[in-house]
N, C-alpha and C positions, 0 to 999 in steps of 0.2 A: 761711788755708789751712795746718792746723799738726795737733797732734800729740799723741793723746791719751794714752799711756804716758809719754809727759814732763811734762803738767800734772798728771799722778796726782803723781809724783814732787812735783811743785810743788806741789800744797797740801799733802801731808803735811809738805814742811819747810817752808811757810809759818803754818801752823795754831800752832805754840809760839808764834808772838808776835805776828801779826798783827790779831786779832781785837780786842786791845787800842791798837791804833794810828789816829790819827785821821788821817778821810783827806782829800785835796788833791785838787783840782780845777785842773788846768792849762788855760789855751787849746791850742784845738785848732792845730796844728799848718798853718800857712800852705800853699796849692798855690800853683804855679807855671805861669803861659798856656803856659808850652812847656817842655820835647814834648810835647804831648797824648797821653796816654795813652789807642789804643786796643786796649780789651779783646781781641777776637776776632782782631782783628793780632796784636797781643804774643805769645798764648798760643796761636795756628795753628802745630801741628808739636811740634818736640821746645825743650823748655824743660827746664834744669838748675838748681840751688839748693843753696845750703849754709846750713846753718841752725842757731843756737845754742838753748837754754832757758835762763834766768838766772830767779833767786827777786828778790826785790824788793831785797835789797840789793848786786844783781850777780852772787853766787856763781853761778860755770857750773854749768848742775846736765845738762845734756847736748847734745851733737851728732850732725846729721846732711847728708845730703845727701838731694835730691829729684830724681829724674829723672820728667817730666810730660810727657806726650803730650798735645796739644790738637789737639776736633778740631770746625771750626763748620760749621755745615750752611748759614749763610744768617739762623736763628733763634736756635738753641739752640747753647752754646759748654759742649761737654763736657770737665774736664779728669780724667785718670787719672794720680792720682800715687802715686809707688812710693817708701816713705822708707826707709832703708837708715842705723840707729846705729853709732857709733862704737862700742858695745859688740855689733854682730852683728845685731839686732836689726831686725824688717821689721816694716813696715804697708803699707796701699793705703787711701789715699781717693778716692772717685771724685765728683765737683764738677758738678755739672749747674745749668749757668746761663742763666737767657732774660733775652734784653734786654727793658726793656721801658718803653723810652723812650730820647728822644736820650741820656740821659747817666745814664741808672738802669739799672740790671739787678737781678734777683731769686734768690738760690742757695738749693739745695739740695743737700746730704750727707749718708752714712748717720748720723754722728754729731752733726748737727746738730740743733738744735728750731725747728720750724718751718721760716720763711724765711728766709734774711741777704739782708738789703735793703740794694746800693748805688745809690753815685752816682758820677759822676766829675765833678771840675773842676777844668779842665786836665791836668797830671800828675799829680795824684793822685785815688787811689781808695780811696774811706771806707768801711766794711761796722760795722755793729754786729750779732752775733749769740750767741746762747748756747749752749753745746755738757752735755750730761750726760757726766762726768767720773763712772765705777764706783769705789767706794772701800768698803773691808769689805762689797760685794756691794750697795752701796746707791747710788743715781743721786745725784749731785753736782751740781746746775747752776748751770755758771760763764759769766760775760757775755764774750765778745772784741769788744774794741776794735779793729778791725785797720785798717793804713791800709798803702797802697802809693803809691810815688812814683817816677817814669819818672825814669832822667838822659840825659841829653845822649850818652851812648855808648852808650846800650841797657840800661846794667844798671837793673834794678827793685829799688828798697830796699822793704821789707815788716815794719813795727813791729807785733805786737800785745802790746797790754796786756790781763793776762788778770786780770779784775776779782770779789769775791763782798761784798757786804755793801756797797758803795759801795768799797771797798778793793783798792787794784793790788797782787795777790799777785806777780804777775813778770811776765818779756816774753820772746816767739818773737821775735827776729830773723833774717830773709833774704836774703839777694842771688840773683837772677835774672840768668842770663845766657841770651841767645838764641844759638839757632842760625837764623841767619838765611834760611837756603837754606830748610832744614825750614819755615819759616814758607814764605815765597814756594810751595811746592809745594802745602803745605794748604791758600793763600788760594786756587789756582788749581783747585784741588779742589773745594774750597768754591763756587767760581761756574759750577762744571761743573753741578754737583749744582744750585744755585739757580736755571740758565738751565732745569733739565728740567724743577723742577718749574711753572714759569713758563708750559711752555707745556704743558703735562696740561691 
């Protein structure tokens, strides 16, 4: 859930020297049985995020912050997020997500291709999808890696690694911080709306 003016950024300063670099294959990163990370809880209400851009050998190449409204019907877990640069600069992604099993869900975005297919187990949440990246007026498309992981006090950690040729050009980092009330009033929103359509 990241950032497409800042991955432009990112491959043009990746592009001098990555193409020639052989790439690595890490294991995937461990989940943890608890907290259980669920999606349409987490993300009911107002959710806030600060978030870096780094190129593959770390250099910060930009920041922001997210402020995201979520909002679940019962099925479908819409989020609108408003990103706001460190140099002034705005976007809006808008993130529409159907669950579609215990522990899969399926997104879609304007900037997306096709579907991003997750899963969740335990706190963490896996997505692999590829986004078209505009560059000299021509579609770019780059693969995200992206994972998220619940801690213990609410914040959500959020790595993606943003991949083209088998090769990790760089990585979105995030932290999520909940507003908790905002969630509790959406969840109860949300089963307002799920008892009506229940009984139509």
């Amino acid at each position: 859930m990241t950032v497409r003016r800042s991955l432009t950024a990112l491959v043009l300063a990746a592009t001098t020297g990555l193409l020639a670099a052989c790439a690595t294959v890490a294991a995937p990163p461990q989940a943890a049985s608890t907290p259980r990370l669920v999606l349409e809880e987490y993300f009911a209400g107002q959710t806030t995020a600060w978030g870096v851009v780094q190129n593959r050998s770390g250099t910060l190449l930009r920041q922001f912050r997210v402020d995201i409204t979520g909002t679940w019907d019962g099925q479908v877990l819409v989020l609108d997020e408003r990103f706001v640069y460190s140099d002034g600069a705005r976007e809006t992604r808008v993130w529409t997500l159907r669950k579609t099993g215990a522990d899969t869900w399926a997104g879609t975005a304007g900037d997306v291709i096709g579907v991003a297919n997750g899963r969740i187990d335990g706190n963490q949440l896996a997505w692999v999808y590829d986004i078209n990246l505009i560059m000299d007026g021509r579609p770019l498309r780059v693969t995200f890696d992206d994972r998220m992981w619940l801690q213990p006090d609410g914040v959500l950690i959020n790595r993606a690694k943003i991949k083209k040729f088998g090769i990790t050009w760089g990585e979105v980092l995030i932290a999520f911080s909940k507003d908790a009330d905002s969630a509790r009033a959406a969840l109860q929103d949300a089963d307002v709306v799920a008892a009506r359509m229940a009984a139509q």
